[in-house]
Structures are given as structure tokens and as C-alpha cells.
C-alpha positions in Angstrom: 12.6 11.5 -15.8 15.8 9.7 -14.9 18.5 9.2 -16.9 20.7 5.7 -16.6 23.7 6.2 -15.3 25.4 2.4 -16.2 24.3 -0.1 -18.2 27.6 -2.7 -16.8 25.6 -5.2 -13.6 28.3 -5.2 -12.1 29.3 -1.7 -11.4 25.5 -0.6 -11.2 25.5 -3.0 -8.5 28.2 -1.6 -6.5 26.9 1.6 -6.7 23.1 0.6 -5.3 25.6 -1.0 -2.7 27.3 2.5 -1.3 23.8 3.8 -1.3 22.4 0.6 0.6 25.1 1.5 3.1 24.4 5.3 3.2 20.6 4.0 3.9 22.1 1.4 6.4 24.4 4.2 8.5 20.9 6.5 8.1 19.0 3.9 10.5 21.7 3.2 12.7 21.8 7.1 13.2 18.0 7.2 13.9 16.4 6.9 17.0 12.7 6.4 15.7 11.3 6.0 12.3 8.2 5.7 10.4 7.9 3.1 7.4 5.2 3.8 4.6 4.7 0.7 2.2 2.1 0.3 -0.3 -1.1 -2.0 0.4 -0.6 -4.6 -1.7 1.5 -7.7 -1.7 5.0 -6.4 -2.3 4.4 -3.4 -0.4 3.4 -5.4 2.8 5.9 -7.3 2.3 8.3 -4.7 2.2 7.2 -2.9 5.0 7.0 -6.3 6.9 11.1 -7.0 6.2 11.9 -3.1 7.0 9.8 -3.5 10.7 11.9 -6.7 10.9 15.2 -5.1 10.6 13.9 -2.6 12.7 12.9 -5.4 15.5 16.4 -6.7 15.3 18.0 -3.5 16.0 16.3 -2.5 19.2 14.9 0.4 17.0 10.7 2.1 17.5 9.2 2.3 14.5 5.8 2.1 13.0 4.9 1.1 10.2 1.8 2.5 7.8 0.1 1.4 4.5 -0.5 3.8 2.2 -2.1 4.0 -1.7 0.2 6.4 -3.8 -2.3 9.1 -4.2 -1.7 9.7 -0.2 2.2 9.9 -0.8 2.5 13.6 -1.4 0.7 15.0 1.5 2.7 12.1 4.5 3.8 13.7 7.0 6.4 12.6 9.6 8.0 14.0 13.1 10.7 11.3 13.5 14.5 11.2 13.0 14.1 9.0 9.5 11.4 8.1 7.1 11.5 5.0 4.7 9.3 4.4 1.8 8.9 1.4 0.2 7.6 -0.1 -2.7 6.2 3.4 -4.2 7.4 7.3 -3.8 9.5 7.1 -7.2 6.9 8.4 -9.2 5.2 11.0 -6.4 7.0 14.2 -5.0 8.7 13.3 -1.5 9.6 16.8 -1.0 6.9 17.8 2.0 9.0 14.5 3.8 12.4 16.5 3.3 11.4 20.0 5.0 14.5 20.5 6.7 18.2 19.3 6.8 17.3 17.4 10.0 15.1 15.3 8.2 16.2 11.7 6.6 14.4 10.1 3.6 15.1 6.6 2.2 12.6 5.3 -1.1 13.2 1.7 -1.6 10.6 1.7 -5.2 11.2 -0.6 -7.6 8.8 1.8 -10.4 10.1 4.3 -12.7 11.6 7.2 -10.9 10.4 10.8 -11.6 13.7 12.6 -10.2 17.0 12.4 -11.2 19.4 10.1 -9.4 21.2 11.9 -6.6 18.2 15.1 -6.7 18.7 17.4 -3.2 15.8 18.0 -1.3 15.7 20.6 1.9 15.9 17.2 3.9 18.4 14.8 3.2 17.3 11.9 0.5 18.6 8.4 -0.3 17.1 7.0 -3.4 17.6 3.2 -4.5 15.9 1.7 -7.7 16.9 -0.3 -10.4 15.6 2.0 -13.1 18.7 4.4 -12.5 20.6 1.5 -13.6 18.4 0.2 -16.7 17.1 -2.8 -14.7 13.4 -2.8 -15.6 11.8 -3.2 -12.3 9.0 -4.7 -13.1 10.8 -7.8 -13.1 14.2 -7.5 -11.8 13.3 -6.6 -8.1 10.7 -5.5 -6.1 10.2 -3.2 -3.2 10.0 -6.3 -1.1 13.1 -7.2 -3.0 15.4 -3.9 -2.1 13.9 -3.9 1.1 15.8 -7.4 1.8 18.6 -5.7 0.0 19.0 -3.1 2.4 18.1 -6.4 5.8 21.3 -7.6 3.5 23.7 -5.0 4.8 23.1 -5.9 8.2 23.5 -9.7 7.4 19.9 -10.3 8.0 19.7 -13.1 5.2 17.2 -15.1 7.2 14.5 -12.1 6.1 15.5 -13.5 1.9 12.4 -15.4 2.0 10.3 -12.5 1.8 12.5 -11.0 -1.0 11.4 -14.2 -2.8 7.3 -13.6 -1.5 7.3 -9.8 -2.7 8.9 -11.0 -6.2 6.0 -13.3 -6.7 3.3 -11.8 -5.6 4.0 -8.8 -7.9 4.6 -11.2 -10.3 8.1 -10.5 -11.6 8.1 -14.5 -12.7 5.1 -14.2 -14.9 6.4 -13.9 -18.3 9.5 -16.3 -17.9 8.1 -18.6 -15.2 11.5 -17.8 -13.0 13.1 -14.7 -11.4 15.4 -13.2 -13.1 17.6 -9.6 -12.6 18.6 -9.0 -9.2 16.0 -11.5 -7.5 18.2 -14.2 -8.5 20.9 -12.6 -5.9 18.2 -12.9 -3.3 17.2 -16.3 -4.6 20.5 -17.6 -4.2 20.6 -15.9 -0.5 17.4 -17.5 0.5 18.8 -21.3 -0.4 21.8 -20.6 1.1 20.5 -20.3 4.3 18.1 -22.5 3.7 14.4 -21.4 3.8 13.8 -21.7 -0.2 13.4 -24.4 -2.3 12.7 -24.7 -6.0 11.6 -26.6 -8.1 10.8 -26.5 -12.4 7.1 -27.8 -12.3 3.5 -27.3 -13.6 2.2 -23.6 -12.7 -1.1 -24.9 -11.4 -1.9 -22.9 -8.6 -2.8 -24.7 -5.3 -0.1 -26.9 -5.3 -0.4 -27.6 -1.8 -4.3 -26.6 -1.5 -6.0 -27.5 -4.2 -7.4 -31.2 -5.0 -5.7 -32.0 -8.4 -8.6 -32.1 -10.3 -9.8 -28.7 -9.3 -6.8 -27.1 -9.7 -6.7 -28.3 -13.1 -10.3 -27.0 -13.6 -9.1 -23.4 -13.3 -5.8 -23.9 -15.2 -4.9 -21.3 -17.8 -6.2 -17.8 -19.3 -7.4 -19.8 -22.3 -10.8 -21.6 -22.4 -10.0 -25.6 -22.4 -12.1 -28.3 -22.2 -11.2 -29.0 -18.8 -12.0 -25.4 -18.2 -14.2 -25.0 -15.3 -15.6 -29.0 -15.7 -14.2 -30.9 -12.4 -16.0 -34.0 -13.7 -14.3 -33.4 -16.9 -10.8 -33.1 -15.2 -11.3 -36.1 -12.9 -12.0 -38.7 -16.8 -9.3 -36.7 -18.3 -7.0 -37.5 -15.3 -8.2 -41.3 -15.8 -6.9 -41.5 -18.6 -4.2 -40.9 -18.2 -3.6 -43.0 -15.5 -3.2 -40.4 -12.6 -5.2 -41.5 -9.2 -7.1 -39.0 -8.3 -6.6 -40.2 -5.1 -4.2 -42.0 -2.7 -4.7 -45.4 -1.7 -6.3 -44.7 1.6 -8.7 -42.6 0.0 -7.3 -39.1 0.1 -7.4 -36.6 -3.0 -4.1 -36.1 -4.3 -2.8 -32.7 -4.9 0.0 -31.6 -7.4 3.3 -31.7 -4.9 1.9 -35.1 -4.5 2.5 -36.5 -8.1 5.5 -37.9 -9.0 7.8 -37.1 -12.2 6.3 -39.7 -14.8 2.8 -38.6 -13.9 3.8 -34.7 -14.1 5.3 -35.7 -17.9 2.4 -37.2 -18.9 0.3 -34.5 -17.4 2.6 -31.6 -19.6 2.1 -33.5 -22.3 -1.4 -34.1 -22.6 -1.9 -30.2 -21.4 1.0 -29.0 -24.2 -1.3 -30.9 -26.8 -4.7 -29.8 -25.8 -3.9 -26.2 -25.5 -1.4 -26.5 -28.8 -5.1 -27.4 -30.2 -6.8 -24.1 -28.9 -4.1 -21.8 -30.1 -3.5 -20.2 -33.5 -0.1 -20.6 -34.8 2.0 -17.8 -34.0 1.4 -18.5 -30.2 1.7 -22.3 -30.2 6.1 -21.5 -29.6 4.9 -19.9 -26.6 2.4 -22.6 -25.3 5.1 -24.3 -22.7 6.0 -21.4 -20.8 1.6 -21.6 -20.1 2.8 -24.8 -18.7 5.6 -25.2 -16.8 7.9 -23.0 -14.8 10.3 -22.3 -11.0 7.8 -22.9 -8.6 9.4 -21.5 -4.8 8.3 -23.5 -1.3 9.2 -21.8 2.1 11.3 -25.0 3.5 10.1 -24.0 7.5 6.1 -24.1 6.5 4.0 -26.9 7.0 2.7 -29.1 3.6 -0.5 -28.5 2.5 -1.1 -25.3 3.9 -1.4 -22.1 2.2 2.4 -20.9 3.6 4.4 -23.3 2.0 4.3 -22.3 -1.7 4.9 -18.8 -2.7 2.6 -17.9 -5.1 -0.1 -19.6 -2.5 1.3 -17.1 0.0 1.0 -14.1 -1.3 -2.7 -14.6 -2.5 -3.3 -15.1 1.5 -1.3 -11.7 1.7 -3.1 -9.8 -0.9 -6.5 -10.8 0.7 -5.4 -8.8 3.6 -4.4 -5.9 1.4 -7.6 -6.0 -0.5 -10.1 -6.0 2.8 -8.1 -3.2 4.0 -6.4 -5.4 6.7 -2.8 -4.6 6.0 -1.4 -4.7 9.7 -2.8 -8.9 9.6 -1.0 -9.5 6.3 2.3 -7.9 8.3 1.7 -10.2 11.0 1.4 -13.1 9.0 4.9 -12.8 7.5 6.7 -11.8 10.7 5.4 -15.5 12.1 2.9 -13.9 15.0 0.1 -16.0 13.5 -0.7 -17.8 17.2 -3.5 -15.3 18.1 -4.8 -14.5 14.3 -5.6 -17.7 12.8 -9.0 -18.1 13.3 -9.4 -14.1 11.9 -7.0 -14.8 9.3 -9.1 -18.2 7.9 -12.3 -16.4 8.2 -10.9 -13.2 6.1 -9.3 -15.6 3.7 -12.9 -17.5 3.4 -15.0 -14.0 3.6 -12.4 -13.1 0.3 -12.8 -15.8 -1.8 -16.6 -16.2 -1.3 -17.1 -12.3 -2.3 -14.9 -12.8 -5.8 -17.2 -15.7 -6.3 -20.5 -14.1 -5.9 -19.6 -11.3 -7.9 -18.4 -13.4 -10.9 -21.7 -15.2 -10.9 -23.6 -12.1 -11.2 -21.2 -10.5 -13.7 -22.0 -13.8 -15.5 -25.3 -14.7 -14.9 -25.9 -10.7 -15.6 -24.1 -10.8 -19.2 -22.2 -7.4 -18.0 -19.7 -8.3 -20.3 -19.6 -6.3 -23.5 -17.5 -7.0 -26.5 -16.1 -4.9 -28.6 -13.9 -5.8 -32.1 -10.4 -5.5 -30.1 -11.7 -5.4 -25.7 -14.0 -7.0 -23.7 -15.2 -5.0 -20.2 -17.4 -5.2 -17.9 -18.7 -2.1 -15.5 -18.3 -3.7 -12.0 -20.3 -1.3 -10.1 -21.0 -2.2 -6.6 -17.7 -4.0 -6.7 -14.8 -3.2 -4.3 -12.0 -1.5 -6.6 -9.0 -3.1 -4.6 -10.8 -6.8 -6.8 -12.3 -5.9 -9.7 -8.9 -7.0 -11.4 -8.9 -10.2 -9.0 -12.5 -10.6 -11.0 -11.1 -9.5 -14.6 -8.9 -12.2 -14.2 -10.7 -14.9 -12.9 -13.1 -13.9 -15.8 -10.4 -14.4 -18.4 -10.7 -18.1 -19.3 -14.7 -17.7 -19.9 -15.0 -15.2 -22.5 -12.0 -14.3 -25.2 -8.7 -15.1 -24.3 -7.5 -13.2 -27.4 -8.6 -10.1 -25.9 -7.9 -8.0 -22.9 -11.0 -7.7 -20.5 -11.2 -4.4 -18.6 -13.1 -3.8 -15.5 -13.7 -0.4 -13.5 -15.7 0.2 -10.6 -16.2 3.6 -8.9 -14.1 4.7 -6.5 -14.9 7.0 -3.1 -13.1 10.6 -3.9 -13.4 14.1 -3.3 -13.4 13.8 -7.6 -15.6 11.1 -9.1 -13.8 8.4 -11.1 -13.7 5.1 -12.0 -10.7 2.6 -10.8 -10.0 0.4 -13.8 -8.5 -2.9 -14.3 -7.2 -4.9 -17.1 -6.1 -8.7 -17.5 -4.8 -10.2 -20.3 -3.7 -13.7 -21.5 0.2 -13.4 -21.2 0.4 -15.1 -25.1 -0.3 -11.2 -25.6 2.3 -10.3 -23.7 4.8 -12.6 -25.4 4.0 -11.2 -29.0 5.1 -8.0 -27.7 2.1 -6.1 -26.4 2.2 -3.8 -23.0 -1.0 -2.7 -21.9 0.7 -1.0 -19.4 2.2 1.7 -21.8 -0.7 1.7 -23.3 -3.1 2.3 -20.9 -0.5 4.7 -19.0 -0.7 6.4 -22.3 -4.5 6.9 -22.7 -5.4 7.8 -19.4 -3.1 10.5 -19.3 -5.2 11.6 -22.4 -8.0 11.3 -19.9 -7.1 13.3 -17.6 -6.3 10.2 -15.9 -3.5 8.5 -14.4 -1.8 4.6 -14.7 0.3 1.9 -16.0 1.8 -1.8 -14.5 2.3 -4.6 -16.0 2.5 -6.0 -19.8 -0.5 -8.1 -18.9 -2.2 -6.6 -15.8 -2.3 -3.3 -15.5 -4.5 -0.4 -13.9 -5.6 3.3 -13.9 -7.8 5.8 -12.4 -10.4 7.8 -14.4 -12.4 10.8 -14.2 -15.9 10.4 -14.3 -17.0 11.7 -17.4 -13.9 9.9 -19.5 -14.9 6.9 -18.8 -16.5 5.8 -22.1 -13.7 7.4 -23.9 -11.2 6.4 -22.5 -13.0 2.4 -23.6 -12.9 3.8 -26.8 -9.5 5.1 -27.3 -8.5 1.7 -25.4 -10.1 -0.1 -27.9 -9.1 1.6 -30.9 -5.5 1.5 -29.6 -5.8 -2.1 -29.3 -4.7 -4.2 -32.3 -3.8 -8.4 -31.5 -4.0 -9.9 -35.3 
């Protein structure tokens, strides 16, 4: 494991700098390289804002997607290889063969080598972790990808630093970017293309009719929960048009400041309501929180706010079209946006069938401290799009795990867990913990305090539920 060198910003700061340069002299040197990024929404991103720079400097490149069980057999010909947005926990070594080869890993996870390790080729290794930044919310790959764009003055590419924060979700647990992404923040308003605001954290601000935004609002089982006729009385009365006075259904960027007060209000009561005690302090951060708009994209479209976005980027990722989602951010959306809309459609109507069968099935099973579901048939890139969505209908006070199978040479199961973040702030990680207990099962994972993932064997599958659900202890 690494060890952390400094614990002062400052100077840790300054020293990711030198190395950023190192990495920037490294591509200036290089006459072709090849870009690996991981497949979801931070790692296109990333690997969208590395083929940028390349773009800008007259430099071939290509760029591929990868999953990080394929990182320790990549292979590569060309003068440099970047990898972003994984690589710190894999070996790297069959990249470094010889001392004509360059390696750069931009990885924002907890690093398995030593800061400054020698390879045979020559390696430049940037990550927070060196410097005791957690990086699961300081930066993301996305985020020292713009980093390095940074070097070469590219601060027009900081609004993708801002998209690859988001949609790995580095704002969940405060509801604002903190660490080093409030560096890139600052870039991106500077120039220009960010704006943001402190508002509600319904999602679809720009693309979701009030009322049905409101209808999916929360991990915790309200009575608006799911009931559009319910949320259209409940808006009512509180005097909030539903819609515009030629007819048109208002969304959330269209109310004003009173009617958002009254609308945190009423929410901060009803939930206050649903909550025991101990979790009623954390009940406003549920509520409100930064929300970050793309100043050049068009209102009321899925572009303009970020977390909006990157759901439209990790639809790509998830139906295994990564090169469209890299296209989308670069701004060549002229010839895709027909493809693009009927992806985006093809996406959301496959989580919904599959949560009505889970439902209409019962495939839930509770246990005293889990709820799971097996999610067989179900792609393993969404069955934790579908633990989440599932969230708000069953107990909020416990995680819900999914796993589906997943095609390998070894039979195994890729699991999912999602759990209310109230969990997270009494303390709880399931990503240790599941890290932990898969490891037991011969397994492999971790992520986040309240969605994580991992990858199990076959036959471990039961007990790895049980050890999960013996490990698990909320009250």
C-alpha cells in the first residue's frame, strides 16, 4: 500500500504539480499515444478531456474503454500510454516493458504501489491518496485528467472536471464539491461555462415535470412517493402552479425562491415525520444542496444540469456504447442525436421493466439487517441502477443488494449495493465492508460509503449474503 507523503494542501499540491508537468513534457515528447479510461461516467469523461488535449495538440491518439479486470493484460506499441480513472489498484507493469516505454495513471482510487515505484518502462503516477486526499470525494479521474488539460491552459475542458465529479458522485454526502474539485470549480466559472446554484436535489431539474420529479424524490418512502396525483394536491396546497399560465408544466429551474422555501419546508417536515431521531439533524442535506448547470447548453434539455448529464453519459457506458458517450462531451452530437435519444429511451424503458418484475415477482428477500434481490437475467452494468431505484419501495433503513451473473471464463455473480445516505452520515461504509467480505470470498470490491460493488465466485454467493448480513448492524 502507499504511504502519505504530506498531509499540508498546499505543499501536496505543488508536488502533484511537478508531476503534472513531468506528465505534460511526457506528451509533448510523444508522437502517438493510447488512452485507456474506465466505462463509466468519470472514466469517459476522463478519457473524453485526455482525447481533447490530444485534439488541441495536433497529437494521434486513440482512445479505449476498459473494466479493470482487463488492465493487467493492455498492451500498447506507441511512444506513451495514459490511464485514467483506474490502474492504481491493478499492476501496470506489462505497460512498462522497456525504458522506451512512457506510462501516466491519472486514478483517483487507492493506489497499490508506493509513490515514485520504478518499472522497466518509465512511470508517472498522480493520485490524491499519496497525499491523504480521499479520492472518493476530492477528485476524480475526470478531475486529474482536467488537472493535467490545466498545464497546458486548456481551462475551457473545466466543465468536464465538474461532469466526472458528479457523476461519480463526489457531492453526494455534502451536497457540494469539496477537496481539489473546488480548484476546478473555481476554473470552470472563471471562464465561464459553470454555474451554481444552492437548490433542491430533485433530479430533472430541467427534464422532469415538477410533480414527477417530486414523485421519485428521496431514498426514503414518503407519501408523495411514487403518487403523481398525490404530488400534483400536495403541490396545490401549497400554492405552486403546476403549470404556467399558457398551459405548460412547470419544472423545478422554473420556480422561483418563495415557492422553492415553501417547497423545503413542507419536504423538511414530512420527511422529519418519516425519520427516527438520530437521523432527523441529517434530514436537510436529503433536501437541498450545489446544483451545477453547463452555462453554453440549451434549457430544458438533458445537457444543461450536471447531474442530468452524466445519467445521459452513463447510459452509454452501461449499453456498452462508450465511444457515443465520448462524442457527446466533445460536442460532435450533429450526426448522433437521433441514436443518442433512442439509446437514452431503449435505457430507461429496460430499468423500468425490470423493476416491475422484480416487483410484481416479490424477488426481494429480507433479512434482519439487508434486503436483496437475485437479478438474474439482468445486465450487471444496471442492476445497481435497479437497487437504487428500488430503494424508496422497500426499507430505507437497510441496504438492498443486487447481483446478477456475469459472462467469465470463472462463474460469479456481479453485485450491487445502495443504501439511504442517512446510513452513510451515522458513519457506515459499505464500501469497507463489502471490500472486506468479498475478499473473504474469494472475491474482489469496494466504492462508495453508500453504493458500492463487488464481484463473486459462484459458489460464495450465499455466504458472502450472510456474512454481509451479519456484518451489518444500523440500530
Amino acid at each position: 500500500m502507499s504511504s502519505v507523503i504530506n498531509n499540508n494542501f498546499e505543499e501536496s499540491r505543488n508536488h502533484m504539480e511537478l508531476l503534472l508537468n513531468k506528465a505534460k513534457d511526457k506528451i509533448l515528447d510523444a508522437e502517438d499515444v493510447t488512452i485507456y479510461s474506465h466505462t463509466d461516467c468519470d472514466g469517459i469523461t476522463a478519457g473524453s478531456i485526455l482525447s481533447s488535449i490530444m485534439d488541441k495538440l495536433n497529437i494521434d491518439h486513440t482512445v479505449n474503454f476498459v473494466e479493470i479486470n482487463e488492465v493487467e493484460t493492455l498492451e500498447t506499441d506507441t511512444d506513451l500510454t495514459i490511464i485514467s480513472d483506474l490502474g492504481a489498484g491493478q499492476n501496470v507493469s506489462n505497460l512498462c516493458t522497456n525504458s522506451n516505454s512512457s506510462v501516466i495513471v491519472l486514478d483517483h482510487h487507492p493506489p497499490i504501489r508506493q509513490l515514485g515505484t520504478k518499472l522497466k518502462g518509465d512511470l508517472i503516477e498522480i493520485n490524491p491518496n499519496y497525499y491523504g486526499l480521499d479520492g472518493s470525494y476530492t477528485i476524480s479521474g475526470g478531475g486529474l485528467s482536467y488537472l493535467l488539460a490545466k498545464t497546458f491552459h486548456f481551462y475551457d475542458l473545466s466543465w468536464m472536471g465538474i461532469l466526472s465529479a458528479v457523476g461519480d458522485m463526489q457531492n453526494t454526502m455534502t451536497g457540494k464539491l469539496r477537496g481539489l474539485n473546488t480548484e476546478i470549480l473555481h476554473d470552470a466559472t472563471e471562464v465561464g461555462c459553470v454555474d451554481y446554484v444552492n437548490d433542491l436535489l430533485l433530479y430533472g431539474r430541467h427534464t422532469r415535470p415538477l410533480f414527477v420529479a417530486l414523485s421519485y424524490f428521496g431514498d426514503i418512502h414518503l407519501p408523495i412517493t411514487n403518487n403523481r396525483n398525490e404530488c400534483i394536491h400536495f403541490l396545490e396546497n401549497l400554492d405552486i402552479p403546476v403549470k404556467n399560465d399558457l398551459g405548460t408544466v412547470r419544472y423545478l429551474c422554473d420556480l422561483n425562491m418563495n415557492e422553492k422555501a415553501k417547497l423545503f419546508n413542507e419536504l423538511l417536515t414530512m420527511m422529519t415525520r418519516e425519520v427516527p431521531d438520530k437521523y432527523v439533524k441529517y434530514v436537510p442535506k436529503l433536501i437541498s444542496g450545489e446544483s451545477y448547470e453547463f452555462t453554453f447548453e440549451e434549457d430544458y434539455t438533458p445537457f444543461k444540469d450536471a447531474s442530468e448529464y452524466s445519467t445521459v453519459i452513463n447510459a452509454c457506458g452501461r449499453n456498452g456504447r462508450h465511444e457515443l458517450g465520448m462524442e457527446v462531451i466533445k460536442g460532435n452530437r450533429d450526426n448522433i442525436a437521433g441514436e443518442l435519444e433512442t439509446l437514452v429511451k431503449d435505457h430507461k424503458r429496460y430499468l423500468a421493466q425490470n423493476l416491475s418484475r422484480i416487483q410484481e415477482d416479490n424477488n426481494v428477500e429480507i433479512l434482519e439487517n439487508i434486503q436483496y434481490f437475485n437479478g438474474e437475467g439482468i445486465r450487471p452494468s444496471v442492476v445497481g441502477t435497479i437497487a437504487g431505484m428500488l430503494l424508496s419501495n422497500y426499507d430505507w433503513q437497510k441496504p438492498i443488494v443486487g447481483y446478477t451473473p456475469i459472462d467469465s471464463d470463472e462463474p460469479g455473480y456481479k453485485v450491487s449495493l445502495r443504501c439511504s445516505r442517512l446510513l452513510g452520515y451515522e458513519g457506515v461504509h459499505f464500501g469497507n465492508i463489502v471490500r472486506d467480505i468479498s475478499e473473504k470470498c474469494g472475491g474482489s470490491g469496494g466504492g462508495h460509503s453508500v453504493a458500492c460493488g463487488a464481484y463473486i465466485p459462484e459458489d460464495n454467493m450465499d455466504h458472502f449474503l450472510q456474512l454481509l448480513n451479519n456484518s451489518v448492524n444500523i440500530a
